[in-house]
N, C-alpha and C positions, 0 to 999 in steps of 0.2 A: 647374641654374639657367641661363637663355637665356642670351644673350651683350646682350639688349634690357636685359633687368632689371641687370646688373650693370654697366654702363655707365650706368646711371640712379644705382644705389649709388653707383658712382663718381662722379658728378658732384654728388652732395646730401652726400659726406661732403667733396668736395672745395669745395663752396662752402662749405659749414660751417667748413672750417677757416681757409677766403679772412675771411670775416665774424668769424669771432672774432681772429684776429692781426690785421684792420684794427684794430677796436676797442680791442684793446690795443695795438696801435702810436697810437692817436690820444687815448693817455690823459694829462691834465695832467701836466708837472712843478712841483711847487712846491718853488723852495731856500727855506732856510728864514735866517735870518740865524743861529743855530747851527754851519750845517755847514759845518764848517771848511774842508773839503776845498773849496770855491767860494767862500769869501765872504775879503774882507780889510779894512783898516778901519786910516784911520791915527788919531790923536788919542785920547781916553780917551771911550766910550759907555756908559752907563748901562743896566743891565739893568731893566727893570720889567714887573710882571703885575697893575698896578692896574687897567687898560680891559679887559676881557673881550673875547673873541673876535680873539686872535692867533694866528699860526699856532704850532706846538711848544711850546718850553716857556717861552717870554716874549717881549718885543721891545727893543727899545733906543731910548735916546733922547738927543740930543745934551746935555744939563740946560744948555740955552742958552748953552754956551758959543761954538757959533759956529765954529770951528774944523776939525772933524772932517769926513774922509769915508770912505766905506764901497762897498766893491765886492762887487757878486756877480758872478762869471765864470759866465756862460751858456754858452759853449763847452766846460767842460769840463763842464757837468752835461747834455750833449746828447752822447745814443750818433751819431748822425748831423745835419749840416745838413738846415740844410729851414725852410721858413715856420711862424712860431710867430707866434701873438699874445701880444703883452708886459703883463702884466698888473703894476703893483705894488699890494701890501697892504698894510695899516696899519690901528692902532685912535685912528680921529678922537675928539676931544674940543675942546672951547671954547678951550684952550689949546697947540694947535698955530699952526704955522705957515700960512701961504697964501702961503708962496713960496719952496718948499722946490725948490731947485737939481737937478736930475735929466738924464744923460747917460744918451745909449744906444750904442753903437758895435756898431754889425752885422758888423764884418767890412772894411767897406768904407768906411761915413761915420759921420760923428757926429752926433747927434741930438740936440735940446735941449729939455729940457720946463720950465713950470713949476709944481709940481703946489700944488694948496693941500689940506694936511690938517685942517685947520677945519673942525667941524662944531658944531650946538647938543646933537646927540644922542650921547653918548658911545655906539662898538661898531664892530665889524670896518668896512672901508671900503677899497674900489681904485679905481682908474683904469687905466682899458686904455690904452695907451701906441701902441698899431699892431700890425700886421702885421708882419715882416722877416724874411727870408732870415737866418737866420743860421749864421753859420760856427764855426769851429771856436775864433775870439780872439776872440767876441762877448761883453761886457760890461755891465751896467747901471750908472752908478756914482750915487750921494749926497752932497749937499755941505750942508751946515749954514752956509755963510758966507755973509754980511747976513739969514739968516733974523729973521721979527718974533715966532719962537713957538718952540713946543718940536719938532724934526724927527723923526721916527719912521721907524725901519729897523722891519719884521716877515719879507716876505715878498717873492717874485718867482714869478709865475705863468706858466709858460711853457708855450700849449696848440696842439698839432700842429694844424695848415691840412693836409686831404688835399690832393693832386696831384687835378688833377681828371681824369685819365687812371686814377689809382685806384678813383674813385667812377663809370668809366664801365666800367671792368672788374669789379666788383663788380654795376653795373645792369646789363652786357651777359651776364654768368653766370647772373641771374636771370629776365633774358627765355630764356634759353636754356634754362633750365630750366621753365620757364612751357611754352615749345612743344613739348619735346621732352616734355612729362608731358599734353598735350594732343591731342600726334600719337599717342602710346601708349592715352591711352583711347578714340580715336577708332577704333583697331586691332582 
């Protein structure tokens, strides 16, 4: 075998492996309000599987009491920092809220959202919350206090942002490979 040809091998099993560990490094995390191991929760939540399309095996819900809040620790359900878009989940129905209390803490600031889970169409339903950096003590938290409706924990959606110094070493591997397969049959 040339020393041309296997330098070409090497470089399509080496891209190969560049593009598939990209793709699995850039695959969603979603905590789920189940796992224990991330989420915490003061006051008493209500397990229910009456709305369809929740994440695992149900979701919670404040039964109006007003009270309660719920954390999911994003730091620790993250192998590394890095820019995630914030997604939360939930199954909307006629009888939520529209002003359900939501904190974000990246690491650094606090963030205030207020989301409304209102819909006329009962079934799965998010909101993207942003972007952020986050770290290693990043949080989302839930508050159920002065809500008008019933609040719904399901889900946190947290989906890797490439570097875009990743997406330029990944495009500059495949001009490279583009030329160096073009210089060859031009040989």
């Amino acid at each position: 075998m040339s020393v041309k040809r296997i330098a070409y091998n090497y470089i399509l099993v080496t891209l190969f492996f560049l593009f598939f560990s990209a793709n699995c490094a850039f695959s969603s995390i979603i905590i789920d309000n189940n796992d224990t191991s991330f989420v915490s929760s003061t006051g008493i939540w209500s397990t229910s599987t009456a709305i369809v399309g929740y994440e695992g095996s149900n979701y919670l819900h404040d039964n109006r009491l007003g009270t309660q809040t719920f954390q999911f620790d994003l730091g620790s359900a993250l192998q590394v920092p890095g820019n995630f878009e914030v997604e939360l989940l939930w199954t909307d129905h006629p009888n939520r809220a529209t002003n359900v209390s939501v904190s974000l803490f990246d690491g650094i600031d606090i963030f205030n959202f207020i989301v409304n889970q209102r819909d006329v169409d009962p079934g799965p339903a998010s909101q993207l919350l942003g972007t952020y950096f986050l770290e290693a003590d990043s949080y989302l938290s839930i508050s159920a206090a002065n809500a008008d409706g019933y609040v719904i924990v399901d889900a946190v959606r947290l989906s890797p942002v490439p570097e875009p110094s990743t997406i330029l070493l990944l495009g500059g591997g495949l001009l490279g490979l583009g030329w160096y397969g073009r210089k060859r049959k031009k040989a």
